[in-house]
N, C-alpha and C positions, 0 to 999 in steps of 0.2 A: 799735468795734462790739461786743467782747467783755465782758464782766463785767470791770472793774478789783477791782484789790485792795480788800479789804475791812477797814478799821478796825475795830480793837473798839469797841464802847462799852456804856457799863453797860444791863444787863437793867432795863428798866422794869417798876412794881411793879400792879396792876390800877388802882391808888390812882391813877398818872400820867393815867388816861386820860375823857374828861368822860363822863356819867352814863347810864349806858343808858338809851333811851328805853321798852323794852321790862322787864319782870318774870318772864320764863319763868324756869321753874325746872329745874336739870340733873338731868336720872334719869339715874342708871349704867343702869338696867334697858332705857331707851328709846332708850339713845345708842349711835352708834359711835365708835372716835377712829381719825384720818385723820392717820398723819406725812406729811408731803407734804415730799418732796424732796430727803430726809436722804440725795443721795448726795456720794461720793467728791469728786465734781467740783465742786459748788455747794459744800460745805462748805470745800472745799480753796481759795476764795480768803479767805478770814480768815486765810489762816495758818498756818503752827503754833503748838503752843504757847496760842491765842487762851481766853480767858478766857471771853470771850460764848462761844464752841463748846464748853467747857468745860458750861459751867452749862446752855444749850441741850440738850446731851445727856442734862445728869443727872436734868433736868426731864421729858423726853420720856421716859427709862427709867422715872419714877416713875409715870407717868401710865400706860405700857403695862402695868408692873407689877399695878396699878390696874384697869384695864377688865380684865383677864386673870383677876382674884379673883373680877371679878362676872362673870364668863361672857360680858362684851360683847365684839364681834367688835374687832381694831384690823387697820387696812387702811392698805396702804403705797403710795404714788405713785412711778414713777422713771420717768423717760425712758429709750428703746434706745437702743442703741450704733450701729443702722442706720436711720436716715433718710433716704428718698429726697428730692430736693428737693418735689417733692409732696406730702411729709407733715410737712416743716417751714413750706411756705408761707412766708408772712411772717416766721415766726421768722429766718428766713435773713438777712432788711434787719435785721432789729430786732438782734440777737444774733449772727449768721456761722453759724458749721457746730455748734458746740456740744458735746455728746460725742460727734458723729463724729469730730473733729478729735481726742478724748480716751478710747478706748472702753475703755481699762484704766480709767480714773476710773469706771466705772458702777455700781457694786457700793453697797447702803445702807451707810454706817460702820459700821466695827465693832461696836462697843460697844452698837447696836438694830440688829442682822443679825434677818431676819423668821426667824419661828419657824414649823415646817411647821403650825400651825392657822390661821397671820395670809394674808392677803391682799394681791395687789402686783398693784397695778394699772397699765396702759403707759399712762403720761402722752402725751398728742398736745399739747395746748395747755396755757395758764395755766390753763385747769381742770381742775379732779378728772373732772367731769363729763363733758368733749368727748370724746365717740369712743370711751365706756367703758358700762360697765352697772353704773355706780355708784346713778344713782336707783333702777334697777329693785331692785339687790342690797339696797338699805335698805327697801325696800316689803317683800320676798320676807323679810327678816327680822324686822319688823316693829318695826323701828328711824325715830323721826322728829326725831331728832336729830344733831347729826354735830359733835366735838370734834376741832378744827383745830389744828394744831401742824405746828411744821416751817420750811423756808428756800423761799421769800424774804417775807417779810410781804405788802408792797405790789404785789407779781406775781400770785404764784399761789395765794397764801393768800388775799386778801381775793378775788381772782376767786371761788375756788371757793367761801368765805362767801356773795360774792352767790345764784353758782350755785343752791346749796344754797336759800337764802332764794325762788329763783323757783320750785322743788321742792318747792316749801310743807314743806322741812327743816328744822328750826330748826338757824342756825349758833351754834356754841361758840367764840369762839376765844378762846387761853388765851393772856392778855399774853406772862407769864414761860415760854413756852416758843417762840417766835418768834424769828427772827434774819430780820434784813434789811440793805438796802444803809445803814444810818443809822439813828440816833435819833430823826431827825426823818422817815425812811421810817416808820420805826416805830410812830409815837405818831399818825401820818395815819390807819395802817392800823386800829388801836385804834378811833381817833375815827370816825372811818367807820363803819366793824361796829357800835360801840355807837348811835349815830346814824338810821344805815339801814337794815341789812338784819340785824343777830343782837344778841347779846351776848356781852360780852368777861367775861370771866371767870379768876380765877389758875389755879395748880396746887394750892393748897391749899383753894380752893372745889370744885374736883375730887375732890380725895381724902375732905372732909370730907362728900360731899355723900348718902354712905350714912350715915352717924352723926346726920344730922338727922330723917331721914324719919319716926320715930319720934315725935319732938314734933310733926309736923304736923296730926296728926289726935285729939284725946283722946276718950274717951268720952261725954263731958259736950258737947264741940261736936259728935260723930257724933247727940247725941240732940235738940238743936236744931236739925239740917239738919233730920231726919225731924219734928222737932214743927211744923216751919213749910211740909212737905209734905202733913201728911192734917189730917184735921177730927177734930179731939180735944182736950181741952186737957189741961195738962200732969198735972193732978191724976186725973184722971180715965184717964191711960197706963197703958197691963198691956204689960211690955218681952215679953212672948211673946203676944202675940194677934198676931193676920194683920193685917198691916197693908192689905192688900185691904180687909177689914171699918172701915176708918179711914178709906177713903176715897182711897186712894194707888194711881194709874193710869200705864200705861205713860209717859206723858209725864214726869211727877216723877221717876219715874223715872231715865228716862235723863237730865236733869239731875241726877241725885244721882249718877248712875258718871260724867257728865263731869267735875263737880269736882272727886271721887277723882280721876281719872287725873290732874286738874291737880295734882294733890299726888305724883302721882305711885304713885297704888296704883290696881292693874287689877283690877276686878273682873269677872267674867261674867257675863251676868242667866241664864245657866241655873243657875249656884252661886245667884245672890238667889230663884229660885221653888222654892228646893226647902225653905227654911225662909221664908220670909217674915214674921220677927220680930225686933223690934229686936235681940232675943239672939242670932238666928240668925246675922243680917247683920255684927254687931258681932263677935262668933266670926270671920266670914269678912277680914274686914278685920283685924281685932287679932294674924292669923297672917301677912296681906302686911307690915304694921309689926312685926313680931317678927323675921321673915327678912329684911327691911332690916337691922334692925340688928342679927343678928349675922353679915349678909355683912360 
């Protein structure tokens, strides 16, 4: 009934797992990242010694390291040490007593002990979500992404990926930073997430994902959105006249900050009416791509 010992086996690479169906793109600025489950107890059946816990750790420090540069919140999951049978419910048949049977094992491992800014949220079920104010806490932040890492993939990770995906959150979850019961737990969990409900993604598409933001937008394509927004043709464009006077109405508008934000740069439309010029607006944008990249 209890978790058996846990085999290594080698960390699959994002490459291992078939092809997202989906194309969201990671903002550090929109995301949170969720270690789910890095405690004592859960990690302690691989082992000592274990190789996958090895790399799994050093992954998960590089990524907190990471959201911690850009200011994004990281939040930690772990089960109490005190569960009445009423708060374990069915975990009781599925699993036995858990870490009541072990409540010295409850502590996050060492080596990503939360830090007083991070966040530790008391897991009740396989989701991040059940019986927490995790939705509410990403709304209140103003976060609508959530980067999944941690033990056990196929359990509580892909649960809360769902979760997440019915939260209209988009889920992240990062191949190379997951441990579970198998390789072949593994590569399920992957295929599922990329499949149904998020995308799977490395640690290095992580890391890299401030160093791109910059090429996504250049000025020459910021001035074809706007020329295919108002009534002007290109020859006849003054990059400082009101673009009111061109014919550009709140509607265009607000498709024009939506597909910014799909790029992942937030504009305000009280920042766009206070200049309303291709220079103005181009100014406001060319400074959100400048502090991308040198966060």
């Amino acid at each position: 009934m209890a978790i058996q010992s846990l085999a290594p086996y080698a960390m699959p690479s994002p490459e291992s797992f078939r092809v997202n169906k989906v194309d969201w793109r990671f903002a550090p600025e929109r995301a949170a990242l969720l270690i789910h489950d890095m405690q004592d107890y859960f990690v302690g059946f691989y082992g000592e010694k274990s190789p996958l816990v090895d790399r799994l750790i050093s992954n998960i420090r590089r990524l907190r390291a990471f959201f911690k540069a850009q200011g994004a919140p990281v939040i930690y999951t772990a089960q109490p040490i005190e569960q009445s049978d009423e708060d374990r419910g069915l975990l009781n048949d599925m699993w036995g007593p858990g870490l009541n049977a072990h409540p010295h094992l409850c502590e996050i491992v060492g080596p990503l002990s939360p830090e007083a800014a991070d966040i530790v949220l008391t897991k009740w079920r396989y989701s991040a979500f059940k019986r927490s104010s995790l939705a509410e806490m990403m709304k209140e932040m103003g976060r609508d992404q959530l980067a999944i890492c941690g033990v056990y993939g196929h359990i509580g990770c892909l649960t809360t990926a769902l979760d997440a995906f019915m939260h209209d959150i988009k889920p992240f979850v990062i191949a190379d930073a997951l441990g579970d019961f198998s390789l072949e737990d593994h590569l399920m969990t992957l295929n599922y997430v990329a499949g149904r409900c998020g995308k799977v993604i490395g640690v290095e598409d992580v890391l890299n994902a401030a160093k791109t933001s910059s090429a996504l937008l250049t000025r020459e394509d910021f001035k074809k959105q706007l020329l295919a927004a108002v009534d002007v043709e290109e020859d006849e464009f003054d990059a400082d006249e009101n673009l009111i006077d061109y014919g550009l109405d709140s509607v265009r508008v607000m498709m024009l900050v939506t597909e910014w934000r799909k790029l992942g740069i937030e504009v305000g439309f009280d920042e766009l009416a206070k200049k309303p010029t291709f220079n103005g607006w181009w100014n406001i944008i060319e400074r959100r791509l400048s502090a991308d990249a040198s966060a």
